[in-house]
C-alpha positions as semicolon CSV with decimal commas, in nm:
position;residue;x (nm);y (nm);z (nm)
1;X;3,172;-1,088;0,105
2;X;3,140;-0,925;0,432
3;X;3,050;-1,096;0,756
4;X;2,950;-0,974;1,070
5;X;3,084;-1,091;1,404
6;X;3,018;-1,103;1,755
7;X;2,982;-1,310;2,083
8;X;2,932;-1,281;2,466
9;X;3,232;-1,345;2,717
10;X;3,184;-1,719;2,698
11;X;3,286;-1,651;2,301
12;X;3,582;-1,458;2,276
13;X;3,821;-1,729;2,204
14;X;3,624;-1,887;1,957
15;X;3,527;-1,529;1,807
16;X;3,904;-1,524;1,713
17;X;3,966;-1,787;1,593
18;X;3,717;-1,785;1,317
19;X;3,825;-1,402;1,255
20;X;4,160;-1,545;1,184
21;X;4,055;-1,816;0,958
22;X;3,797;-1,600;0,767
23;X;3,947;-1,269;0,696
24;X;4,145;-1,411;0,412
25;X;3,800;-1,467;0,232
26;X;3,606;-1,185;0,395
27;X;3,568;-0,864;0,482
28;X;3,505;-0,939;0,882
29;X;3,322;-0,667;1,097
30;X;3,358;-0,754;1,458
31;X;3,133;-0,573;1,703
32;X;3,308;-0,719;2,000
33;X;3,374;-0,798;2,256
34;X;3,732;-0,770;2,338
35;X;3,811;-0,940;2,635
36;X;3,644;-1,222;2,852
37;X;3,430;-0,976;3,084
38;X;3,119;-1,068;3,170
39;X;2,870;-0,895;2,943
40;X;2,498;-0,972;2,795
41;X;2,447;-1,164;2,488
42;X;2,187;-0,908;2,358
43;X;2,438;-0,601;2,337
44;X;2,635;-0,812;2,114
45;X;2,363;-1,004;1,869
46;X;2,139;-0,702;1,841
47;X;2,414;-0,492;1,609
48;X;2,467;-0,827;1,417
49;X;2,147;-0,886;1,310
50;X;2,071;-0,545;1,221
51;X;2,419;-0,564;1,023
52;X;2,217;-0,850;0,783
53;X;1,871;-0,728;0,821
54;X;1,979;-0,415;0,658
55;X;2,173;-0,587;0,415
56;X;2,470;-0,428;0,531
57;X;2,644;-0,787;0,588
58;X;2,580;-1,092;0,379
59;X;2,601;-1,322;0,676
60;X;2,645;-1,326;1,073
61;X;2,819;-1,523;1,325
62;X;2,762;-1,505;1,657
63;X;2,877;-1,711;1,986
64;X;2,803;-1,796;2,300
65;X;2,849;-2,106;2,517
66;X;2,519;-2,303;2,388
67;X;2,477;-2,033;2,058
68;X;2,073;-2,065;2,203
69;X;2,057;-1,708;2,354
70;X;2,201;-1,533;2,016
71;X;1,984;-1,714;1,841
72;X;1,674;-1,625;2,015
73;X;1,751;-1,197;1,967
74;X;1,936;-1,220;1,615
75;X;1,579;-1,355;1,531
76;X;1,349;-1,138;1,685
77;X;1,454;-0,917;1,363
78;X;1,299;-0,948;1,069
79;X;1,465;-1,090;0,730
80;X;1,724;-1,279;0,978
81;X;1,718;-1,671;0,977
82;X;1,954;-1,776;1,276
83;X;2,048;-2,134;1,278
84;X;2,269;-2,333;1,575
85;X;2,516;-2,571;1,391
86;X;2,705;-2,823;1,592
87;X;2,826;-2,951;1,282
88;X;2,867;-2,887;0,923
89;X;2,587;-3,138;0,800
90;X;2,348;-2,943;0,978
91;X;2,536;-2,606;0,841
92;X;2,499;-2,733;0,511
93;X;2,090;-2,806;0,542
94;X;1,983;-2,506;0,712
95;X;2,146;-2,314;0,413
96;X;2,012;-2,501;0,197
97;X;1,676;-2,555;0,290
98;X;1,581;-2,257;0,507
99;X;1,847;-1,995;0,377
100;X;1,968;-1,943;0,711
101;X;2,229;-1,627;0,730
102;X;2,319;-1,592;1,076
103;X;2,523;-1,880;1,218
104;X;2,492;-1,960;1,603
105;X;2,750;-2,162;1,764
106;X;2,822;-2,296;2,071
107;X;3,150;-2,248;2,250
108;X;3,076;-2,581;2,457
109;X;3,020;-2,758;2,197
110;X;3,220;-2,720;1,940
111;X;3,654;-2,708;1,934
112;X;3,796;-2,397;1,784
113;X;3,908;-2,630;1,439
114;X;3,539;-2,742;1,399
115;X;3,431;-2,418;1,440
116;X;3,649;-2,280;1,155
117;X;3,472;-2,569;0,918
118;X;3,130;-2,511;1,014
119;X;3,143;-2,106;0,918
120;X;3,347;-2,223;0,653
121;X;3,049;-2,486;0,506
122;X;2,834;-2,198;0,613
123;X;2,887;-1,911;0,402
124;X;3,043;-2,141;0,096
125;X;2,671;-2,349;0,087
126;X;2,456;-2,198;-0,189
127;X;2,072;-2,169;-0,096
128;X;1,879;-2,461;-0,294
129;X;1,589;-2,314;-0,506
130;X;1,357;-2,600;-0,537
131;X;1,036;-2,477;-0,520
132;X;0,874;-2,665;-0,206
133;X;1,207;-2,506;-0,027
134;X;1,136;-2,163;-0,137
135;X;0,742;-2,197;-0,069
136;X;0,835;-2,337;0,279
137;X;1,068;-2,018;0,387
138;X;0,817;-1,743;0,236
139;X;0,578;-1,932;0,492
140;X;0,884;-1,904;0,781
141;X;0,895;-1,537;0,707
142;X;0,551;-1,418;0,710
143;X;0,441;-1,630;0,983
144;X;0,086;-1,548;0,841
145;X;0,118;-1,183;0,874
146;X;0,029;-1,224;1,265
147;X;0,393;-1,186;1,346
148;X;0,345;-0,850;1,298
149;X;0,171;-0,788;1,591
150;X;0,214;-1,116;1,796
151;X;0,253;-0,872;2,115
152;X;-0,099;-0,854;2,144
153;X;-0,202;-1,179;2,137
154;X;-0,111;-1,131;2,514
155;X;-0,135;-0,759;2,551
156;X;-0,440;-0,727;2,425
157;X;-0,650;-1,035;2,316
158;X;-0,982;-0,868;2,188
159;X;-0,799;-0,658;1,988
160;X;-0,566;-0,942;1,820
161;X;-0,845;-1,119;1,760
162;X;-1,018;-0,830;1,515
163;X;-0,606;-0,831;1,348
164;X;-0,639;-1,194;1,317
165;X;-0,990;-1,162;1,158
166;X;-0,849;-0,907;0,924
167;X;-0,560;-1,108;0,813
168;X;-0,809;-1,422;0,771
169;X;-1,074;-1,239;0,574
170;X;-0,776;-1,072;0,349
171;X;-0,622;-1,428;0,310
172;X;-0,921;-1,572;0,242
173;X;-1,115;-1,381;0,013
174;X;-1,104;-1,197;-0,360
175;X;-1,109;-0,844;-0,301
176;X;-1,303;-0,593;-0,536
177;X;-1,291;-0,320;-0,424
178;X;-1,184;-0,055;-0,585
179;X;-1,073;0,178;-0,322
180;X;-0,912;-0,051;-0,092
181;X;-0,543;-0,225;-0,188
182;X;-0,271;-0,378;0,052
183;X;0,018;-0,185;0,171
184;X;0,346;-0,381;0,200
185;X;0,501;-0,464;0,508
186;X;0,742;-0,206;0,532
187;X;0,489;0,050;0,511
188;X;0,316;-0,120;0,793
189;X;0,597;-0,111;1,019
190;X;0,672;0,250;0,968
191;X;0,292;0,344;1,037
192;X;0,285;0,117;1,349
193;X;0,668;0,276;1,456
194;X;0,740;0,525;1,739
195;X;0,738;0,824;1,522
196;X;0,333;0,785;1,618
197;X;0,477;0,946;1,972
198;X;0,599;1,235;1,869
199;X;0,353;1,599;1,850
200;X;0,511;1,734;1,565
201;X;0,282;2,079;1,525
202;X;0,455;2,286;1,194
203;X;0,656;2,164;0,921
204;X;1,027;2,057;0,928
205;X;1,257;2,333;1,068
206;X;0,973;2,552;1,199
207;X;0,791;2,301;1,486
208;X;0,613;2,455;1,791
209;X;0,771;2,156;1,996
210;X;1,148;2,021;2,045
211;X;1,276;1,689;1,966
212;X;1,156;1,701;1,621
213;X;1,476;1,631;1,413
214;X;1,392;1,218;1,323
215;X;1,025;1,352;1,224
216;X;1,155;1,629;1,006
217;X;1,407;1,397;0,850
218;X;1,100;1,095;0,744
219;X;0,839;1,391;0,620
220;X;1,106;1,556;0,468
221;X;1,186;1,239;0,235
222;X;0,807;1,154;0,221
223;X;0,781;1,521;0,054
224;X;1,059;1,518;-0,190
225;X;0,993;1,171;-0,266
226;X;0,619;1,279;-0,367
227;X;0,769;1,557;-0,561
228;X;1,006;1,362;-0,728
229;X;0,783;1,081;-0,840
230;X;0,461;1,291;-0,969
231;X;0,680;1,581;-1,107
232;X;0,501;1,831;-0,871
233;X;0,675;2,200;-0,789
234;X;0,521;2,109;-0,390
235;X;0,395;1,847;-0,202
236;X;0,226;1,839;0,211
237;X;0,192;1,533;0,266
238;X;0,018;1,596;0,637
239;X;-0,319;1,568;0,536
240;X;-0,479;1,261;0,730
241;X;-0,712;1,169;0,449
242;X;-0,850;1,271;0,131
243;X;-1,126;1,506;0,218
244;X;-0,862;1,660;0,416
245;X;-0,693;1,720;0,143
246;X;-0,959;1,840;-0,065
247;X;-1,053;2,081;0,208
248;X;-0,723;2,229;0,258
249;X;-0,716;2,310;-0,113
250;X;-1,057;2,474;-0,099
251;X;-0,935;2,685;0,220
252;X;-0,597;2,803;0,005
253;X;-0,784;2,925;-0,231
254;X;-1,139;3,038;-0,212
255;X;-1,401;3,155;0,035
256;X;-1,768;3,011;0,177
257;X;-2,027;3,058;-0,057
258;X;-1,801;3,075;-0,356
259;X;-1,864;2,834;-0,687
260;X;-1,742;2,497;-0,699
261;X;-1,790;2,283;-0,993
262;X;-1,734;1,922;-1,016
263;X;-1,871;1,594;-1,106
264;X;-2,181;1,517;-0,917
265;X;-2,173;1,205;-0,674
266;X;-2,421;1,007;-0,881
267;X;-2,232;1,021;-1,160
268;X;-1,909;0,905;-1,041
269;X;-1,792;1,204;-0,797
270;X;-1,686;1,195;-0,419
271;X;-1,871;1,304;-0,109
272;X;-1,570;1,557;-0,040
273;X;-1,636;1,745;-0,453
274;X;-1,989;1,944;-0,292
275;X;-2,230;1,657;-0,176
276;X;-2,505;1,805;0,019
277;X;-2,434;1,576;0,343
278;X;-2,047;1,656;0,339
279;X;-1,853;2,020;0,451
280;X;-1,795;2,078;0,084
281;X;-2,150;2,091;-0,036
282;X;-2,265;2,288;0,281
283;X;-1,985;2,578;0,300
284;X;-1,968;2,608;-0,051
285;X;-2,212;2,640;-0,390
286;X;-2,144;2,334;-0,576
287;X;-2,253;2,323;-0,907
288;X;-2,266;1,964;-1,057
289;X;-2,150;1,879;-1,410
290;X;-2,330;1,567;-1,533
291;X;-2,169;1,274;-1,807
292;X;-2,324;1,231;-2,136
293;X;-2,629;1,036;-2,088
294;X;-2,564;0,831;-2,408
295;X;-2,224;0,753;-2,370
296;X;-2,175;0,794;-1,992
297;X;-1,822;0,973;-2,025
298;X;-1,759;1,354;-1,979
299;X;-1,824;1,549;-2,295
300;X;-1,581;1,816;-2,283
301;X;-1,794;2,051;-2,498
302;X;-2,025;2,063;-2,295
303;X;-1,817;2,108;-1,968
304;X;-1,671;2,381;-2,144
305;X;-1,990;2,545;-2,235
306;X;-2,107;2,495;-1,834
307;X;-1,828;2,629;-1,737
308;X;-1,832;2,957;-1,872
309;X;-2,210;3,003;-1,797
310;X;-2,129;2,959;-1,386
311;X;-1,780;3,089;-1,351
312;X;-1,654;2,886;-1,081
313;X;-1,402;2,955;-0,895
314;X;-1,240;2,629;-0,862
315;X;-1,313;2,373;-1,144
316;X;-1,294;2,013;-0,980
317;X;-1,211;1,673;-1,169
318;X;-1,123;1,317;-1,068
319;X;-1,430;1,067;-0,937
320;X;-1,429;0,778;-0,746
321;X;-1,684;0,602;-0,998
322;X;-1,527;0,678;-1,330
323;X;-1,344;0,392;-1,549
324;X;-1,268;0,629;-1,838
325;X;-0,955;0,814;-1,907
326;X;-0,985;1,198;-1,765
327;X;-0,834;1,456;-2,005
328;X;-0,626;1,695;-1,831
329;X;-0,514;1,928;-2,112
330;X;-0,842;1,952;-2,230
331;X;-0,995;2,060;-1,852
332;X;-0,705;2,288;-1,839
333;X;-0,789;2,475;-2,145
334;X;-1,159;2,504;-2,030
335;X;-1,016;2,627;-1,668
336;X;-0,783;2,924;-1,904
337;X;-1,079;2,994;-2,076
338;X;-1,280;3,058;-1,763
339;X;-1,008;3,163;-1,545
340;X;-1,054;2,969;-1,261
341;X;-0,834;2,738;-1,062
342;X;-0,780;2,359;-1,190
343;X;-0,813;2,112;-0,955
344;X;-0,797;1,735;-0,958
345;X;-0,854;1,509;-0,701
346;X;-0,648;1,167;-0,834
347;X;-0,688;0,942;-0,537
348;X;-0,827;0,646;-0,709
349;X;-0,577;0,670;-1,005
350;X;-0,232;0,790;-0,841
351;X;-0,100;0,506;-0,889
352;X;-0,158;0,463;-1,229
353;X;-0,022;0,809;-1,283
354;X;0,286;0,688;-1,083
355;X;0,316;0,375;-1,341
356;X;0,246;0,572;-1,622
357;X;-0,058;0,423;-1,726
358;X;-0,250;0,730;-1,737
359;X;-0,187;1,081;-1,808
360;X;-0,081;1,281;-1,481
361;X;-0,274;1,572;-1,400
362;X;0,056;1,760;-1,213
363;X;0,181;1,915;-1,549
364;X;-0,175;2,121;-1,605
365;X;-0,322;2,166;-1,266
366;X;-0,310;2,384;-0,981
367;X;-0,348;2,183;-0,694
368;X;-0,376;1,783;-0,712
369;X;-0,553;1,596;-0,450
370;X;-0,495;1,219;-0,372
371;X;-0,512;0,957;-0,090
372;X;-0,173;0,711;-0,053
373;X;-0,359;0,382;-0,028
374;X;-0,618;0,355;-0,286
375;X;-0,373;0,252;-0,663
376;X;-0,066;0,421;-0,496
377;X;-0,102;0,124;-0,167
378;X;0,044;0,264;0,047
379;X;-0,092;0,406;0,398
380;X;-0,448;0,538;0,441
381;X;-0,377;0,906;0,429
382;X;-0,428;1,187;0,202
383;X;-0,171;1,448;0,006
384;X;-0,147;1,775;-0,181
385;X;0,080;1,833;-0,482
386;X;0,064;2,212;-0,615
387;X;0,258;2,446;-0,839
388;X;0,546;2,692;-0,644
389;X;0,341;3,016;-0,601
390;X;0,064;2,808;-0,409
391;X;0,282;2,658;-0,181
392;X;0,225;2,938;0,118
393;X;-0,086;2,912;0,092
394;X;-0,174;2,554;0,104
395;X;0,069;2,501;0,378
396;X;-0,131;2,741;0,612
397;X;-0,406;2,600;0,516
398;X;-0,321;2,221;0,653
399;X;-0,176;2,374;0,943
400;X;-0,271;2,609;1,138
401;X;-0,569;2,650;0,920
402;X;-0,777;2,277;0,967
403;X;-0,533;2,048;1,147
404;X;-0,264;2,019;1,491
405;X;-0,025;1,782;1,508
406;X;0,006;1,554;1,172
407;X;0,060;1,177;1,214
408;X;0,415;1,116;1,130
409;X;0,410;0,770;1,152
410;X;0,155;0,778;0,890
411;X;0,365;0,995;0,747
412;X;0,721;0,772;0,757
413;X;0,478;0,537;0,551
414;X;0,429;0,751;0,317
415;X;0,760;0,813;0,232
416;X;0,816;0,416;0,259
417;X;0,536;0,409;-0,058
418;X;0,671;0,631;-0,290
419;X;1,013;0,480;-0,233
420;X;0,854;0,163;-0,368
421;X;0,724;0,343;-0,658
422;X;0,982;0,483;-0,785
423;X;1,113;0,103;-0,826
424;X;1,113;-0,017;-1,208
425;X;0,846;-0,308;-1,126
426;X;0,574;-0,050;-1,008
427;X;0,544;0,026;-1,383
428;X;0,410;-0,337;-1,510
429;X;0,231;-0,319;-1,148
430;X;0,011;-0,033;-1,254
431;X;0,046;-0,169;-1,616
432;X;-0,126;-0,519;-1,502
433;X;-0,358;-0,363;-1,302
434;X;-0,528;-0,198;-1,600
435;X;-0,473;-0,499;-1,813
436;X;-0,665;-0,733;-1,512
437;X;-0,932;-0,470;-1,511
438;X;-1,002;-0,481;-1,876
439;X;-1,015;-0,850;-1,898
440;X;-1,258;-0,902;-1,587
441;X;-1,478;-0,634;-1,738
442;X;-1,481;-0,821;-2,062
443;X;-1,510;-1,137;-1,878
444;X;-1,852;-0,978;-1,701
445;X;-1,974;-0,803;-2,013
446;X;-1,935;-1,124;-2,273
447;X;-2,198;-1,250;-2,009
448;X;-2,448;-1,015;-2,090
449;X;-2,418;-0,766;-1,808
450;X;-2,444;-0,382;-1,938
451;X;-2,087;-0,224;-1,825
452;X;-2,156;0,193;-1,784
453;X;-2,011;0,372;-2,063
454;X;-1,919;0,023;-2,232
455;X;-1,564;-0,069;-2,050
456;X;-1,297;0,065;-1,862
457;X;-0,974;0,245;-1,891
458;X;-0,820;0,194;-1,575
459;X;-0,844;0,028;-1,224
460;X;-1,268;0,026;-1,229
461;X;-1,614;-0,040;-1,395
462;X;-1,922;-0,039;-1,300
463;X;-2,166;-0,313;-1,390
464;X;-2,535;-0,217;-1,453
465;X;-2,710;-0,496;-1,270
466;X;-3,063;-0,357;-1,300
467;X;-3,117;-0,318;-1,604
468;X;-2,913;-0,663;-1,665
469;X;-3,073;-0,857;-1,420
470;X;-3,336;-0,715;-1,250
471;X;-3,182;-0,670;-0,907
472;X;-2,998;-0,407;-0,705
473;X;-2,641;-0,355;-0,629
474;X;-2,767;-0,382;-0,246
475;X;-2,833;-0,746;-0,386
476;X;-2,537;-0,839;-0,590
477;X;-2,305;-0,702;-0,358
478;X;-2,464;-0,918;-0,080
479;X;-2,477;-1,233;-0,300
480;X;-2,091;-1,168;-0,403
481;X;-1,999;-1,141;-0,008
482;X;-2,151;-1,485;0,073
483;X;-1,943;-1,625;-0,217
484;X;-1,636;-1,476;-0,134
485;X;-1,613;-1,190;-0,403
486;X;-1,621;-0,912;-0,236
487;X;-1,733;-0,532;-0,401
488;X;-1,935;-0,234;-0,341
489;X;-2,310;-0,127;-0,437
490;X;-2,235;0,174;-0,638
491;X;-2,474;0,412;-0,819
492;X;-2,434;0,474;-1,159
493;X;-2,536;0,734;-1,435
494;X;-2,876;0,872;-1,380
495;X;-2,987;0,580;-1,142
496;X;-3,319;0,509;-1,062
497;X;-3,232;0,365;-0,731
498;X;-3,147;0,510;-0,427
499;X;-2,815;0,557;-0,296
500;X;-2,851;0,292;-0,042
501;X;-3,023;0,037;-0,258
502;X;-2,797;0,152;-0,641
503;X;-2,840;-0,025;-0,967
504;X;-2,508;-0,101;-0,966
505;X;-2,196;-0,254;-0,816
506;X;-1,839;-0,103;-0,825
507;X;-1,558;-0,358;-0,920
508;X;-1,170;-0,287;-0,895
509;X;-0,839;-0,493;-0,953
510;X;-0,595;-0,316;-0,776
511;X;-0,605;-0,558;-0,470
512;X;-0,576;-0,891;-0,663
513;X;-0,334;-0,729;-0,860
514;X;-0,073;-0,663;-0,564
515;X;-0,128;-1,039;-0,490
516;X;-0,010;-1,146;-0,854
517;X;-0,286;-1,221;-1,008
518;X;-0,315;-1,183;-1,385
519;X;-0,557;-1,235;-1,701
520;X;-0,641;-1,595;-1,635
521;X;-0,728;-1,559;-1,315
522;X;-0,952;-1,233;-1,391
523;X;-1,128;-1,470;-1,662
524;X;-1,206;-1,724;-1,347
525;X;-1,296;-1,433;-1,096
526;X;-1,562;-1,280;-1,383
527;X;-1,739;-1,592;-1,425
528;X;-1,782;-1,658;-1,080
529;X;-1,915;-1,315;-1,071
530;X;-2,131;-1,402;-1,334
531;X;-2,238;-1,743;-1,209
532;X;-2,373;-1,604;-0,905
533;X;-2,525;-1,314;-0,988
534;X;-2,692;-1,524;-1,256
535;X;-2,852;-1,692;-1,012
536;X;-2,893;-1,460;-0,712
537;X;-3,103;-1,691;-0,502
538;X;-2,916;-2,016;-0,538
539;X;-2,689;-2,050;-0,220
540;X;-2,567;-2,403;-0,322
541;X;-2,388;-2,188;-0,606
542;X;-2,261;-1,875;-0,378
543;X;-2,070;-2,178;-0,167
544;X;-1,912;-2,324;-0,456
545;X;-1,776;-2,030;-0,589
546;X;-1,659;-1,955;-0,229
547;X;-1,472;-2,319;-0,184
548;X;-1,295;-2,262;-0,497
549;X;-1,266;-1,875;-0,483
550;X;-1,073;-1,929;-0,115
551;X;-0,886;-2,252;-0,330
552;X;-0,760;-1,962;-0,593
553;X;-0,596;-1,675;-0,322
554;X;-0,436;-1,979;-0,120
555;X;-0,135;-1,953;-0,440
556;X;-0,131;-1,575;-0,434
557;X;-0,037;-1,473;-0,070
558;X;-0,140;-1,150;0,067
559;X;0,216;-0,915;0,098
């Protein structure tokens, strides 16, 4: 066991004597002071607490005369629960009930003897795991997320009140969709952390500015990290979003005007893979493969035989609309065959590939694509993974070629996500988040609603709610909001409706998968789904489902 010490001037005798008493049972790490100077608490409680934040000491004692001014900094810091005992009954409870690991004492209050006996009670009392105990101190912890960024609530009212709406609507409602997800804390910290202040122009070891050791040291670990969980030969991971990333792949490699072909946005593409309205589709000539109109998946016949009629220079898979499994081998074989480059943009499935749950695309491809927030859940931001002998290239291309100064703290997050994924849980996280999908697709379709290309393989489907019920996604996804359920209008194969009207809506479990939900609750979610949209008009319904949808989330906290 190893405890960490300290106290103010008032404390030093006291200090002593429980270093004398507890070293025989303990390792003790003192942090000062030494003599009766006069000195400020802070200096003192601030290395303490970051001793047992970090995990770096099991518990903490610190002293002053009333124990009220350590206690007030040791718990400014996160993970630290700093209780003032004036005697061991009250030493006893606070371990007990609120698994209190930094004990406060007061010089003036207590003798030297009873001091010895409360620290002693303190670190022997085992934390009691009764349920309402442990529900009450994840409460005490999370302080409803708004401890985050309680600074503002003075600084800066207007804007703590959109955080506060955020954290409401996130606590409040079932989240579908399937591009969104919720990053952890820790990731949140490191994206709202100073690195934001530093202009860190280059990569690590070759900046244009000074001062740039800390950054290289976090994008440095955000890199290898990358590499190390998706196998890749190179990662950047300074792209600030996805279409950032796409583009920096398209200026490594190819020139304006040169062929593109990829998976056109109606049929389950992204903007960034040659949509008419985005860069891609007006620097470059896009040429759009299409899914089998019977079966709604890609037939990789006939991408093959497309593919060596146009000769594109860059053949482009992944989609933001597609629930099927994506065969890499086979698109690499068609991409040999053509001799082109293989690309794949994975944002919406990197984390599966991370669990395992799907094939990766790193082992075939040239350059992979992906955002770090979508499956992965980690920060909004985009990457590129490539093999060795495109490294150079891409490199220039993020910088100087389309961006300045990259957003380290974004980039710190980063790093802070795939450290989390290379933890042995992420793989029944990904695994459950397929499993929830299937289930709530099920749930939908044993309802009667036609599910594009039959069912899902991963994180998404898409339900076809014109032909199923006469209405629009515009509508469904509308009725859904006012009931709590929240998803996305979505277009699907050969649709008949505009893109801002769609015959169908987009529906992903990623989300209420990070908040713990499983199979039963996907059954409850789908027939709410159902229920509404079975009766589009009826508001009396959309409420009910919304009382009992908001009843539902209250037992699976947002991280």
């Amino acid at each position: 066991m190893k405890i960490a010490i300290a106290s103010d001037h008032g404390g030093v005798e006291l200090k002593s004597a429980i270093v004398n008493a507890l070293s025989t049972v303990a390792t003790i790490q003192d942090f000062g002071p030494a003599t009766k100077e006069s000195c400020d608490y802070p200096d003192y409680a601030i290395p303490v607490a970051a001793a047992v934040a970090a995990g770096e000491a099991e518990f903490g004692i610190l002293i002053c005369r009333s124990g009220i001014g350590m206690s007030m900094t040791a718990n400014r810091f996160q993970n630290v629960r700093a209780a003032i005992c004036q005697t061991t009954e009250v030493a006893t409870v606070t371990r007990q009930h609120n698994a209190a690991n930094v004990l406060c004492l007061g010089a003036n209050d207590v003798s030297p003897d009873y001091a010895v006996e409360i620290a002693k009670t303190f670190i022997a009392t085992p934390v009691d795991m009764d349920e309402r105990h442990a529900r009450r101190r994840f409460k005490l912890e999370r302080a409803g997320r708004l401890s985050d960024c309680s600074g503002l609530m003075h600084d800066d009212p207007e804007v703590f009140a959109a955080i506060k709406a955020q954290t409401e609507q996130e606590d409040t409602e079932i989240n579908l969709i399937a591009s969104e997800n919720t990053s952890s804390r820790a990731c949140r910290e490191a994206a709202g952390s100073v690195l934001m202040n530093k202009y860190a122009e280059g990569y690590p070891g070759k900046r244009w500015y000074s001062g740039c050791l800390p950054v290289d040291a976090a994008e440095e670990l955000a890199r290898k990290r990358a590499c190390e969980l998706f196998g890749a030969d190179h990662a950047n991971v300074q792209p600030h979003c996805g279409s950032a990333a796409n583009m920096a792949v398209y200026f490594a490699t190819i020139k304006p005007g040169d062929t593109i072909m990829s998976l056109s946005l109606d049929q389950g593409g992204h903007l960034s893979h040659g949509s008419p309205v985005n860069f891609s589709g007006k620097i470059y000539n896009i040429v759009p493969y299409l899914v089998n109109k019977e079966t709604e998946m890609i037939d990789y016949d006939d991408l093959e035989k497309q593919a060596l009629e146009v000769k594109p220079k860059i053949l482009l898979s992944g989609a933001s609309a597609y629930p099927r499994t994506i065969d890499f081998k086979r698109i690499r074989e068609i991409c040999d065959k053509v001799g082109c480059i293989m690309m794949v943009d994975m944002a919406h499935i990197a984390g599966l590939v991370a669990g395992g749950v799907h094939p990766s695309p790193v082992p075939y491809a040239d350059f992979v694509t992906t955002t770090t927030h979508k499956t992965l859940g980690g920060p909004r931001g985009g990457m590129v993974l490539c093999k060795a002998q495109y490294a150079k290239a891409l490199d220039s291309a993020v910088f100087p070629g389309m961006q300045g100064g990259p957003l380290e703290n974004i980039i710190a997050a980063k790093a802070v996500s795939f450290r989390e994924w290379m933890q042995p849980e992420k793989k029944e996280y990904a695994a459950q988040i397929v499993k929830n999908c299937k289930v709530l697709c099920k749930t939908v379709q044993d309802r009667g609603y036609r599910i594009v290309s039959g069912g899902t393989d991963n994180h998404l489907f898409l339900v076809d709610v014109k032909t199923t019920k006469g209405i629009t996604g515009k509508e469904a996804a509308a009725a859904l909001d006012a009931a709590g359920i929240v998803v996305n209008k979505n277009t699907i194969p050969y649709d008949t409706e505009s893109p801002f009207r769609t015959s169908g809506i987009r529906v992903g479990t990623a989300s209420v998968t990070t908040r713990g939900m499983k199979e039963p609750e996907m059954i409850k979610i789908g027939t709410w789904i159902c229920d509404v949209l079975d009766n589009i008009a009826d508001t009396s319904i959309q409420e009910r489902v919304k009382a009992e949808a908001k009843a539902l989330v209250a037992g699976f906290p947002v991280p």
